[in-house]
C-alpha positions as CSV (number, residue, x, y, z in Angstrom):
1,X,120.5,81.0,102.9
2,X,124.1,79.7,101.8
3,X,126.9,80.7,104.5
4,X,128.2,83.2,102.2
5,X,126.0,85.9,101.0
6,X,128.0,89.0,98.9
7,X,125.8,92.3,98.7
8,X,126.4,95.0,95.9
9,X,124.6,98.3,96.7
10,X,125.1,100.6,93.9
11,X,125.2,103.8,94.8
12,X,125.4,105.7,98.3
13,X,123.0,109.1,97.7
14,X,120.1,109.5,100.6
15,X,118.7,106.4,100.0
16,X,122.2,104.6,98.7
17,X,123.2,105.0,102.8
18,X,120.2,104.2,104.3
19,X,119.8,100.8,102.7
20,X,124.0,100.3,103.5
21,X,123.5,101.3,107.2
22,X,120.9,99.1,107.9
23,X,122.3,96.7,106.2
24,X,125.7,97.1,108.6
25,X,123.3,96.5,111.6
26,X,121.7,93.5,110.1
27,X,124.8,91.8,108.9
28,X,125.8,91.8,112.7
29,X,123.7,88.8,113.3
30,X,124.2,87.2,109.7
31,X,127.0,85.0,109.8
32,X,128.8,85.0,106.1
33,X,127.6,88.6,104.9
34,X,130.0,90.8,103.4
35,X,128.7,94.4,102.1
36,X,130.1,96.7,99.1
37,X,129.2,99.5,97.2
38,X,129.9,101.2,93.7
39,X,130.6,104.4,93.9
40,X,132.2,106.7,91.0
41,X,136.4,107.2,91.4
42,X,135.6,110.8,91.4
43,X,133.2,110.4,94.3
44,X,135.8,107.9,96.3
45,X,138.5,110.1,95.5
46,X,136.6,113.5,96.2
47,X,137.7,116.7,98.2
48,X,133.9,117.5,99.3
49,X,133.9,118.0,102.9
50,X,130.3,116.0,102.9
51,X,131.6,113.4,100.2
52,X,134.9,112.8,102.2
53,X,132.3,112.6,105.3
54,X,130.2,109.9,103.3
55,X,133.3,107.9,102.8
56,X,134.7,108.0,105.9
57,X,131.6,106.4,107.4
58,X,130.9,103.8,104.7
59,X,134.7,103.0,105.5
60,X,133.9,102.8,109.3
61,X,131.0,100.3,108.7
62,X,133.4,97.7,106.9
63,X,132.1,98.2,103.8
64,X,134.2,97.5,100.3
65,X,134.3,100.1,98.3
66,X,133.9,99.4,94.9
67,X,134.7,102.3,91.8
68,X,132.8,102.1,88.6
69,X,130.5,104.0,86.4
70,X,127.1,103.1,85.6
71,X,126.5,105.2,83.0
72,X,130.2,105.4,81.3
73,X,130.9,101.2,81.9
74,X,129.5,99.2,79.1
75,X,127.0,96.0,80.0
76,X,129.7,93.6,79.7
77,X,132.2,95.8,81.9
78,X,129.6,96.1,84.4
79,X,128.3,92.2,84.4
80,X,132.2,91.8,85.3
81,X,132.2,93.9,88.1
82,X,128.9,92.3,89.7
83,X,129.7,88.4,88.7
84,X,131.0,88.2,92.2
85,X,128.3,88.8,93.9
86,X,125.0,87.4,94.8
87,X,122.7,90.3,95.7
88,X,122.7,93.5,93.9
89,X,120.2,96.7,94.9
90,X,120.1,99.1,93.2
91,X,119.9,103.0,94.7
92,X,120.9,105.1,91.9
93,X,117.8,107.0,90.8
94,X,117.6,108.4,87.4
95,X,120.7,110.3,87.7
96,X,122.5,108.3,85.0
97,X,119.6,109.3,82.2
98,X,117.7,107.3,79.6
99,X,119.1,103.9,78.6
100,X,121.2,103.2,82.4
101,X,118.5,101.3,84.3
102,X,118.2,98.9,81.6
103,X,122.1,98.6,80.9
104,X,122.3,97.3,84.7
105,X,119.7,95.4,84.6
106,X,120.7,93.4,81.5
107,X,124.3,93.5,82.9
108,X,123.1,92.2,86.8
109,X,121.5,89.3,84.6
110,X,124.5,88.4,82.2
111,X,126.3,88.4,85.3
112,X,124.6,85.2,86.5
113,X,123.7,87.1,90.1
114,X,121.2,85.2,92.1
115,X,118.7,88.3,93.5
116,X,118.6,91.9,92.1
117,X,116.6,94.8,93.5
118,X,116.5,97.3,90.4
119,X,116.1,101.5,90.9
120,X,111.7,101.3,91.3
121,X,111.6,102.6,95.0
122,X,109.2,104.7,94.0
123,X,105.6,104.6,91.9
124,X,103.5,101.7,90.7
125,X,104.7,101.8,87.1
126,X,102.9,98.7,85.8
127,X,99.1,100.7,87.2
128,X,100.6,103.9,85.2
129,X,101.3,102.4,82.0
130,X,103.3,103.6,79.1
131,X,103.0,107.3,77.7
132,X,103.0,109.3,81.3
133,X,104.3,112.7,81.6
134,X,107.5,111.4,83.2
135,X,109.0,109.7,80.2
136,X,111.6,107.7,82.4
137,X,109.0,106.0,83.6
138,X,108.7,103.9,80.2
139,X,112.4,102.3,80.7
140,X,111.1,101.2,84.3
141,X,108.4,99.0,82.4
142,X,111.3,98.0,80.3
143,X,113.0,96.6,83.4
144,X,110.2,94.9,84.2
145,X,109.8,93.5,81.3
146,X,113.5,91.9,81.1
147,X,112.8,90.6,84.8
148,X,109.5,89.2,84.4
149,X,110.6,87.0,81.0
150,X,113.6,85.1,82.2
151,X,113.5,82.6,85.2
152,X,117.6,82.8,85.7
153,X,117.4,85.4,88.6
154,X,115.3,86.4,91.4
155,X,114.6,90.1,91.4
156,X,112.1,91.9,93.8
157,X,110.7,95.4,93.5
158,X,109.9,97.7,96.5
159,X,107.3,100.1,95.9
160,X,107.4,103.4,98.3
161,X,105.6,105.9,96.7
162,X,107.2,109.3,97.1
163,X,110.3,109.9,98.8
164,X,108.7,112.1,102.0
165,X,111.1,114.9,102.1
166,X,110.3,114.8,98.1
167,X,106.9,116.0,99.4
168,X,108.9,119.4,101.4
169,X,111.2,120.3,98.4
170,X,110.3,123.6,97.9
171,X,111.6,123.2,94.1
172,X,108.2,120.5,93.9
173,X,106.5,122.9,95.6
174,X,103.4,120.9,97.1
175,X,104.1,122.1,100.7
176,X,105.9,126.0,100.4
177,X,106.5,126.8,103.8
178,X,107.9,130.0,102.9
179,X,104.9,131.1,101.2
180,X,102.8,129.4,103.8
181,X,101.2,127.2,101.1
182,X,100.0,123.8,100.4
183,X,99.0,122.7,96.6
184,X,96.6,120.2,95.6
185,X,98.2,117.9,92.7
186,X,94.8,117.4,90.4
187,X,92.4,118.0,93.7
188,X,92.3,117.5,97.6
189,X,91.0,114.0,97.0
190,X,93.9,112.8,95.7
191,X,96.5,110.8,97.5
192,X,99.8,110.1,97.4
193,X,102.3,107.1,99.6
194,X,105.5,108.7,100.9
195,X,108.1,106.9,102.8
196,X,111.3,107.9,104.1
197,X,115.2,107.1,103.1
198,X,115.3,105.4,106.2
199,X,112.6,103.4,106.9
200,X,113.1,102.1,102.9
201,X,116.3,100.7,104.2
202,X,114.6,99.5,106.9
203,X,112.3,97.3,105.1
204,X,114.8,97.1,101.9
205,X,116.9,94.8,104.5
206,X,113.8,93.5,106.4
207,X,112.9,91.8,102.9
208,X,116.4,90.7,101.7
209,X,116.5,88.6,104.7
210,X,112.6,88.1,105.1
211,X,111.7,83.8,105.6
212,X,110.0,82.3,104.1
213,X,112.4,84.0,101.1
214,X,110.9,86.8,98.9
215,X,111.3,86.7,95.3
216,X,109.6,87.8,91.7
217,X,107.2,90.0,93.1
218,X,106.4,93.6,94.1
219,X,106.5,94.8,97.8
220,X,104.7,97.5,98.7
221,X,105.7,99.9,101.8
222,X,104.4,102.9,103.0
223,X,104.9,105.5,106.3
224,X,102.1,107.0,105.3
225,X,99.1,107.4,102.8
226,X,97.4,111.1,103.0
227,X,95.1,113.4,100.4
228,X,96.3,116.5,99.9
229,X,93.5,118.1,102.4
230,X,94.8,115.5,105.0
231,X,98.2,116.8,104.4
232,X,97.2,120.5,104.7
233,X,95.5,119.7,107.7
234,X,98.7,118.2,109.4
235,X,100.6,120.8,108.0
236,X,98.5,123.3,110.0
237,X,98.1,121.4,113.0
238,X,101.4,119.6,113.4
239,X,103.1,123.0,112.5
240,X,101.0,125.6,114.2
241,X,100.3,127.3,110.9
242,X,97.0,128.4,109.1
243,X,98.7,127.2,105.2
244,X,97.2,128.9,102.1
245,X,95.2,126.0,100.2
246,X,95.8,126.3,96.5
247,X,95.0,123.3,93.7
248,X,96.6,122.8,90.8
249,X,95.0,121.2,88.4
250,X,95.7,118.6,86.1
251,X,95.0,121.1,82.9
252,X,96.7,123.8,84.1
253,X,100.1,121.4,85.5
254,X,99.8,120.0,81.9
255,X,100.0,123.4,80.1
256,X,102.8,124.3,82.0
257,X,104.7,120.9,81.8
258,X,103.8,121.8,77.1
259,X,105.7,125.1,78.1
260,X,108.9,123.8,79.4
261,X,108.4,119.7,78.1
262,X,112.1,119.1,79.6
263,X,111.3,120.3,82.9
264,X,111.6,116.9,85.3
265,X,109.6,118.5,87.9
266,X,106.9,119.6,85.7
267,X,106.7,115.7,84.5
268,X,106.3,114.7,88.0
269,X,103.6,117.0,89.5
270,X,102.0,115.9,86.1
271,X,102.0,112.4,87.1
272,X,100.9,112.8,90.7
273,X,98.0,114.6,89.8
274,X,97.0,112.4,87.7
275,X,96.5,110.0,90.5
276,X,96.8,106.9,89.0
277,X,99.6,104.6,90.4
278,X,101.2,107.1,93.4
279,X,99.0,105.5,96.4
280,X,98.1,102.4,97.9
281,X,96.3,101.5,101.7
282,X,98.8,101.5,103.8
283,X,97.2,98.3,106.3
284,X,97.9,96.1,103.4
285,X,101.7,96.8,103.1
286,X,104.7,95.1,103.7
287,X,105.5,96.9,107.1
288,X,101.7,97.0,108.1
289,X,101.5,93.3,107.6
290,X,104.6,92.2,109.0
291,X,104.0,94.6,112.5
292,X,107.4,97.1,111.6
293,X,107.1,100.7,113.2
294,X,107.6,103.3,110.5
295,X,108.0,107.4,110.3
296,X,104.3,108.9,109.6
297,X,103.8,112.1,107.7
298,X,103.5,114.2,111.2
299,X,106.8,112.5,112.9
300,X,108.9,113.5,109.8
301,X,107.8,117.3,110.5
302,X,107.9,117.1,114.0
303,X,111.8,116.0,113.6
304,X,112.5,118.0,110.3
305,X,110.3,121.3,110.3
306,X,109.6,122.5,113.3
307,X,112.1,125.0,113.8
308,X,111.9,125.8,110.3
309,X,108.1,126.9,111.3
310,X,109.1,128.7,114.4
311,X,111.1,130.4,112.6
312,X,108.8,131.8,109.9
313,X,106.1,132.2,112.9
314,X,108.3,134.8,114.7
């Protein structure tokens, strides 16, 4: 690797910071790396306790911070704004709506940068094909597409299946503490990966800097790879609880999904029900291969839910 090596992270939500703090710690034995991020003016500038928290660490850790807007900035304003750097990752999610991953991904490209990490910390895309339920999920292919046809720029993809907290929003609704419920997307069988923001960073780092170098190819991770009656179980038992067991079908989620076709959530439980694409064994992974200690499915609950579960238990 040259002496110099400039990192653009765009974007500093949960997984934005993750990536950028472990980052921070790596760059501390990496002679030449320099770290920024793009944030929105409005977000740099912001009175939010919890923004102006975010800030004040990411300006503790050395990093630049950079203002733009990835879904107001044009392609050519953008490729400006990341021609001086060589590595780009990407951690926006879909916030920016249909049409923004591409726009950065042709713009990271015009830009002449060496390595870029797009927005596809998540699903198999390429094993769940066009026409899913989630219809961002196209303009991910898209991305692939542009990546896989040119030879200019090395890009790599990180596969982590679902975000684990994702699996605890109560909004998703696959584990309902409050109403003392799992469901079953499409059947008990099914499986889903889930990974946290942190350990993504982790290994998000771990293979920026991995030798012999990593490029043009997907990288799966996982912290853990359960059925839905595996997660039940370590619901009850890693919890103390006796969970209601309820399956949702992939009928009835696509009925309600024909109700409300906008509904994002709705698309999602569609998708993971279907389960095609949303799992993989987790010995053959990135972390599993490589020997890296990651958060399982119980550890996350034993640090995030147990009071919560006490609570409802009293």
């Amino acid at each position: 690797m040259s002496h110099d090596h400039s990192i653009l992270v765009l974007g500093a939500g949960e997984l934005g910071i993750a990536v950028l703090r472990s980052l921070v710690r790596r760059a501390v034995s990496e002679p030449g790396v320099s770290l920024s991020v793009l944030l929105r003016s409005s977000t740099i500038d912001s009175s939010e306790p919890a923004k102006q928290k975010d800030i004040a660490e990411l300006r503790s850790l050395n990093i630049a911070l950079l203002p733009g807007d990835l879904a107001g900035q044009s392609e050519a304003s953008l490729a400006d704004v990341f021609r001086r750097f060589d590595t780009v990752i990407s951690c926006t999610g879909f916030v920016g709506g249909k049409g923004v991953q591409l726009k950065i991904a042709r713009a990271v490209l015009a830009a002449g940068v060496k390595r870029y990490f797009p927005w596809q910390f998540g699903v198999d895309y390429d094993v769940i094909g066009r026409g899913s339920a989630q219809d961002l999920f196209d303009e991910q292919l898209d991305v692939r597409d542009l990546l896989r046809s040119q030879d200019q720029m090395e890009w790599v993809i990180v596969s982590t299946g679902m975000f684990t907290s994702f699996l605890f929003e109560p909004s998703f609704g696959v584990v309902d503490l409050e109403l003392n419920t799992v469901h079953a997307l499409g059947g008990w069988d099914n499986a889903v990966t889930v990974t946290t923001a942190g350990d993504i960073g982790r290994l998000t780092t771990e293979i920026v800097f991995a030798a012999p170098r990593i490029a043009g190819q997907i990288v799966y991770v996982a912290g853990d790879t359960v059925t839905y009656r595996q997660l039940a179980d370590a619901v009850d038992a890693t919890l103390g609880l006796k969970v209601r067991r309820v399956e949702w079908s992939v009928p009835q989620l696509t009925g309600e999904l024909a109700q409300e076709p906008g509904n994002a959530i709705r698309k999602y439980r569609v998708v993971f029900a279907e389960g095609t694409g949303v799992a993989w064994n987790k010995d053959q992974t990135f972390n599993a291969q490589r020997g890296i200690a990651v958060c399982g499915l119980e550890d996350w609950m034993r640090e995030n839910l147990l009071t919560e579960a006490n609570a409802l238990l009293q």
